[in-house]
VOGU-3710 file (C-alpha; in Angstrom, 3 decimals, decimal comma):
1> xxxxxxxxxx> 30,016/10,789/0,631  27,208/13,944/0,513  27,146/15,971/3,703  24,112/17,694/4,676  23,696/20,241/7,772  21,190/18,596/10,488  20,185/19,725/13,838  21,460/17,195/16,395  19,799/14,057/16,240  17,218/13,708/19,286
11> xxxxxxxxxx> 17,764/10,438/21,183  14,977/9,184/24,148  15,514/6,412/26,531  13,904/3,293/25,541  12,003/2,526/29,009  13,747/0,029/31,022  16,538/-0,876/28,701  18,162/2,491/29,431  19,580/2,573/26,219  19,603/6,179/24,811
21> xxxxxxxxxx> 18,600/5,691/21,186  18,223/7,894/18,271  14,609/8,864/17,108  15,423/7,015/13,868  16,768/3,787/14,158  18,802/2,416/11,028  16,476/-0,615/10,179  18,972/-2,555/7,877  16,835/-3,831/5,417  17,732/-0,712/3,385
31> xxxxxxxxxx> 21,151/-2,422/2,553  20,018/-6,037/1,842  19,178/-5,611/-1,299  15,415/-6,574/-0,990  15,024/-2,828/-2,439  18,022/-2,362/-4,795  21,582/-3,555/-4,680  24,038/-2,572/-2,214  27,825/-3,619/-2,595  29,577/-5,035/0,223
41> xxxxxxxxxx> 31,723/-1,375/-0,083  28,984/0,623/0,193  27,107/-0,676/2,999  30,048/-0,303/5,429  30,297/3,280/4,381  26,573/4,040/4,450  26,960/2,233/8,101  30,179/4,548/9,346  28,221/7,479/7,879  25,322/7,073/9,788
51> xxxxxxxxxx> 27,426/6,349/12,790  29,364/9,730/12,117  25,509/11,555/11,989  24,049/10,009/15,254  22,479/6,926/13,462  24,227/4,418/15,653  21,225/2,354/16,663  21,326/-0,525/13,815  17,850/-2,810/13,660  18,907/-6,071/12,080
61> xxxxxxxxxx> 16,863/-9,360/10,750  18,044/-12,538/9,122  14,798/-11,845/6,863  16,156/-8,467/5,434  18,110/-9,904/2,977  21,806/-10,323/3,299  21,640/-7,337/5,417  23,165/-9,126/9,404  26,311/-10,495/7,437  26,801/-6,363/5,806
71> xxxxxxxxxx> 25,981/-5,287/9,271  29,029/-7,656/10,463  31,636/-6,591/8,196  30,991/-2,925/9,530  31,598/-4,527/12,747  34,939/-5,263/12,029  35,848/-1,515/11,544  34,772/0,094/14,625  33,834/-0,327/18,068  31,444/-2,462/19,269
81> xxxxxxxxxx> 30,765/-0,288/22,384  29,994/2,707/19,409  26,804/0,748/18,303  23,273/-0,464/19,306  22,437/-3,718/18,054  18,769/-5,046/18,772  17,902/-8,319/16,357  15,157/-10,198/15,473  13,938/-14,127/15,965  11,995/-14,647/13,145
91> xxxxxxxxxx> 8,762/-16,692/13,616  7,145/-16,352/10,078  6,958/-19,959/9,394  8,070/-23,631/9,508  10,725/-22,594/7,099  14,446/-22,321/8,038  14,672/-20,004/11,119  11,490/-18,752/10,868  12,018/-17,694/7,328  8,751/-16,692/5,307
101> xxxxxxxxxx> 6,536/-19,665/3,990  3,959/-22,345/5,220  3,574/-24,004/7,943  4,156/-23,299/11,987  7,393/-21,934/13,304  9,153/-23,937/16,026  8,441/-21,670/18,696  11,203/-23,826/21,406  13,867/-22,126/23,642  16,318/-25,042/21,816
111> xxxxxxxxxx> 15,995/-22,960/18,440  16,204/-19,398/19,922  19,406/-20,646/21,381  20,600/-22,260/18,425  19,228/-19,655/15,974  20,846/-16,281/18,480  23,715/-18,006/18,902  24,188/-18,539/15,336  23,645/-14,957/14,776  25,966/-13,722/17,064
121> xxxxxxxxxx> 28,405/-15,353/14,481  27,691/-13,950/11,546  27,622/-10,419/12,966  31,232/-11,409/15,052  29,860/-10,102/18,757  29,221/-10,879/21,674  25,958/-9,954/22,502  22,781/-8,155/21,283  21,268/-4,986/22,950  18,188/-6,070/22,588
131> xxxxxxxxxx> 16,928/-9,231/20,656  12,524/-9,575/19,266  10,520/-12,236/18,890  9,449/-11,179/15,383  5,530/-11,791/13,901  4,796/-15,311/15,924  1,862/-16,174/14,849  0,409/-17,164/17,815  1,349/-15,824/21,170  0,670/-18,398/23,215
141> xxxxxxxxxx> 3,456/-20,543/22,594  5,982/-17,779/23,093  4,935/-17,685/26,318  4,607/-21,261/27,240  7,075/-23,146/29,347  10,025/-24,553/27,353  9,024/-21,385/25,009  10,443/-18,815/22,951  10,444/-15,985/25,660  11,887/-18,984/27,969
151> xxxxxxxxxx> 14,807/-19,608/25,411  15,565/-15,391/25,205  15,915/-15,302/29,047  18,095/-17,648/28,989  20,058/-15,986/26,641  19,984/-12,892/28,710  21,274/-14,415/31,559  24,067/-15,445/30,061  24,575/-12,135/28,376  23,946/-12,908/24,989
161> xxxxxxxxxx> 21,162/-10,831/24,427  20,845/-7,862/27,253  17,240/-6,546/26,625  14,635/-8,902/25,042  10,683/-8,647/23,489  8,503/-8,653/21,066  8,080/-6,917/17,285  4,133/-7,657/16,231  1,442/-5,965/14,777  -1,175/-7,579/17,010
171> xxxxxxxxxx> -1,666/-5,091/20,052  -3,647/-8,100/22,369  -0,249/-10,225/21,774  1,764/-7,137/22,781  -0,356/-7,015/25,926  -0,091/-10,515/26,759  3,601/-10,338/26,445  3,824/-7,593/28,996  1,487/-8,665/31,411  4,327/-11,777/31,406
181> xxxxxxxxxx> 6,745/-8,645/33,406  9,855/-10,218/31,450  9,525/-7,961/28,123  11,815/-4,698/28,255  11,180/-3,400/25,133  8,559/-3,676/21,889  8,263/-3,071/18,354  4,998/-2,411/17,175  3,767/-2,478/13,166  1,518/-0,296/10,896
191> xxxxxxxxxx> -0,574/1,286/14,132  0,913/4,402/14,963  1,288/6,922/11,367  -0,419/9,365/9,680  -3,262/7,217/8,891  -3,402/5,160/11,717  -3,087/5,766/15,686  -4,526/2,575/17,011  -1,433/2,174/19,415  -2,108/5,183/21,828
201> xxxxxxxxxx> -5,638/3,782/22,632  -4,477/0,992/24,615  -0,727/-0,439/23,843  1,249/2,674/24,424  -0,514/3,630/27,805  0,680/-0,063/29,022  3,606/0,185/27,974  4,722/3,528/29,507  3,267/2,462/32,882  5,418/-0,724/32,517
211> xxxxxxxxxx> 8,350/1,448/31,822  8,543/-0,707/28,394  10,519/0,434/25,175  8,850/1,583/22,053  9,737/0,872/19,029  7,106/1,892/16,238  7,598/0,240/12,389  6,279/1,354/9,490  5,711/5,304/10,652  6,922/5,961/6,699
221> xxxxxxxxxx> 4,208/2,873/5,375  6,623/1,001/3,627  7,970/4,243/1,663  3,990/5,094/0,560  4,675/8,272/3,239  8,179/9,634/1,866  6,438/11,841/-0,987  7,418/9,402/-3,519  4,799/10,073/-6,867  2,009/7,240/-5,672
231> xxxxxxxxxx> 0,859/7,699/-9,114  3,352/7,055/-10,715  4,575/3,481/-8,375  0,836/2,081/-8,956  1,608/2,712/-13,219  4,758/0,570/-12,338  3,012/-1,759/-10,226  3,428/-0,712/-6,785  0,916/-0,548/-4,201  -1,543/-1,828/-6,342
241> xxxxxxxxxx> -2,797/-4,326/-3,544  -2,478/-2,327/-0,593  -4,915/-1,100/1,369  -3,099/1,988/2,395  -2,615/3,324/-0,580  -5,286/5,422/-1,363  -5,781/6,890/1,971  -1,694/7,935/1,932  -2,736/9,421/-1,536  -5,058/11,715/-0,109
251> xxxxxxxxxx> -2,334/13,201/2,301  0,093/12,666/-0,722  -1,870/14,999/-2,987  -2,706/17,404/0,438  0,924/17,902/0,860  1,528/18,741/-3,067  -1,071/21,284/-3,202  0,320/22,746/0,344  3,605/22,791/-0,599  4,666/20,501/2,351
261> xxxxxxxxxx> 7,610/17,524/2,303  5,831/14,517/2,991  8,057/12,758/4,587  9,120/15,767/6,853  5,163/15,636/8,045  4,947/11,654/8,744  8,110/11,404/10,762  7,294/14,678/12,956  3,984/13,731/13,522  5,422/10,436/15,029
271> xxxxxxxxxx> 8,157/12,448/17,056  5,604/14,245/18,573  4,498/11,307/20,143  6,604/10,927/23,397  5,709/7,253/24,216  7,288/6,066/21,027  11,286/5,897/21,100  12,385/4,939/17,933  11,031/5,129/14,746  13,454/2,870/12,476
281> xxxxxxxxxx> 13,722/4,099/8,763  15,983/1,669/6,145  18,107/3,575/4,201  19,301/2,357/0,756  22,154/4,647/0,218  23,720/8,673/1,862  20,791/10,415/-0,109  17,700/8,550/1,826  19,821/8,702/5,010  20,314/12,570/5,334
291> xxxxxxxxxx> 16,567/12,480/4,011  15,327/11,073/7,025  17,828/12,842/9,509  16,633/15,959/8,049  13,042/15,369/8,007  13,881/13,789/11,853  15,543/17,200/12,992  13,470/20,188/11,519  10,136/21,207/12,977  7,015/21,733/10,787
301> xxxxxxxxxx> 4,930/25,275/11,275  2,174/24,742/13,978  -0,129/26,694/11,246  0,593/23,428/9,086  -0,322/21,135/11,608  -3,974/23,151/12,084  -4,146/23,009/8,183  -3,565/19,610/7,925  -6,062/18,858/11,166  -8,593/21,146/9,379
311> xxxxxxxxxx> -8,198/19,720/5,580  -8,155/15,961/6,299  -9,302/15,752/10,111  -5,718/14,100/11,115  -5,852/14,476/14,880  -2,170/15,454/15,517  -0,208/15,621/19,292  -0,768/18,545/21,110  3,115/19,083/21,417  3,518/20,093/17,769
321> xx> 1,928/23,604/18,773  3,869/24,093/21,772
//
């Protein structure tokens, strides 16, 4: 394993959970091979490793790949009491649990049951820290009697799952959920980066004065905001159909002519949000890991931050020029 020399890792309380999580959560679809292979071998390393750097809140999915059975083997090797665990009930479709593909999930407190429960095994614990109802595509139904929110708090109070909500992109289903009083903490999608900030008009405001987690996806856009040669991807097929990707070229190009790591600027700029707790990052492998750790721990010039305000008329948090 590569060593690199970090500042310590922040951590912030994620609202009412009052779990004290790192910044960068280790979203573990980095190791289930939906980006590149990862041996059984290397995953519990990359795991312990991350661990051993402050990384110890792991974001798991049955949809990232074979990722929650890696996640378990780890398990087997150190402490549960070391870790944060917070998992996903995937609602994508009528496929098996909620897998992607057509139709209408089954939205039922029978199948969060069965589907946590069966979960649970595969990772060999006893409970989740935190467990999301992951891209319904309604919310009404979630909240419904007989429901999936019904079926998670039953779960919690049996102690299967210990903190439960909601991971959307759809800030009016995020507010629904918490009006509800049972959701703890959130995960929110695409709405709070360098191109976007939709979530502090109206999301994170409730949120804080609910005293509810925040978890915020995507602050990297799917690897389009890591410095990566956009170019180059779209010649090899990348991006092609995304609608972000010319708009994370422009700041892209900005921080090649400036001289400024990309990736550095897109996870500070979401750090200096206070509102947001975590910002999980999947890491394929030691190099992307200390990447993000780095870029997590080491402050970017406040004469940047004007620059960058100035050049592309990115509003950024006042904090970054305190």
């Amino acid at each position: 394993m590569s060593s690199v020399t970090t500042s310590p890792l922040p951590r912030r309380r994620l609202g009412k959970t009052e779990l004290m999580i790192p910044v960068i959560p280790f979203g573990t679809q980095g190791f289930g091979n939906n980006f590149g292979f990862v041996s059984d071998e290397d995953a519990v390393a990359l795991i312990k490793h991350a661990i051993s750097l402050g990384v110890n809140h792991f974001d798991c999915a049955r949809c990232y790949g074979d990722s929650l059975r890696k996640l378990g083997l780890a398990l087997r090797e150190i402490p549960r009491e070391s870790v944060i665990i917070t998992g996903r009930l995937c609602c994508h479709s009528a496929a098996q649990w909620g897998f992607y593909g057509e139709g209408d999930p089954d939205y039922s407190a029978e199948r969060v049951i069965r589907d946590v429960e069966d979960q649970l095994t595969i990772l060999g614990t006893d409970y989740f820290d935190g467990m999301l109802i992951h891209d319904p595509k309604a919310i009404e139904p979630t909240l419904a009697k007989g429901g999936t929110l019904d079926g998670m708090l039953q779960l919690k109070a049996r102690g299967l799952v210990r903190n439960v909500g909601f991971g959307m992109r759809q800030p009016e289903f995020h507010l629904k959920a918490i009006a509800t009083g049972d959701v703890d903490f959130l995960l929110c999608f695409n709405n709070y980066n360098l191109i976007r900030q939709s979530t502090a008009e109206d999301l994170l405001p409730t949120a804080t004065a609910a005293d509810v987690g925040v978890m915020n996806g995507w602050s990297i856009l799917r690897g389009l905001l890591t410095g990566i040669d956009i170019d180059e991807a779209r010649a090899k097929g990348r991006y092609k159909n995304d609608a972000d990707a010319d708009a994370a070229r422009r700041i892209w190009q900005w921080c090649r002519d400036e001289e400024v790591n990309l990736l550095q600027l897109a996870l500070q700029f979401c750090l200096a949000e206070e509102r947001i707790h975590g910002n999980p990052t999947g890491n394929l492998n030691v190099e992307q890991l200390e990447a993000n750790i780095w870029a997590a721990t080491t402050p970017i010039a406040a004469d940047v931050w004007r620059k960058l305000q100035a050049d592309l008329g990115i509003s950024v948090n006042e904090r970054v020029f305190a």
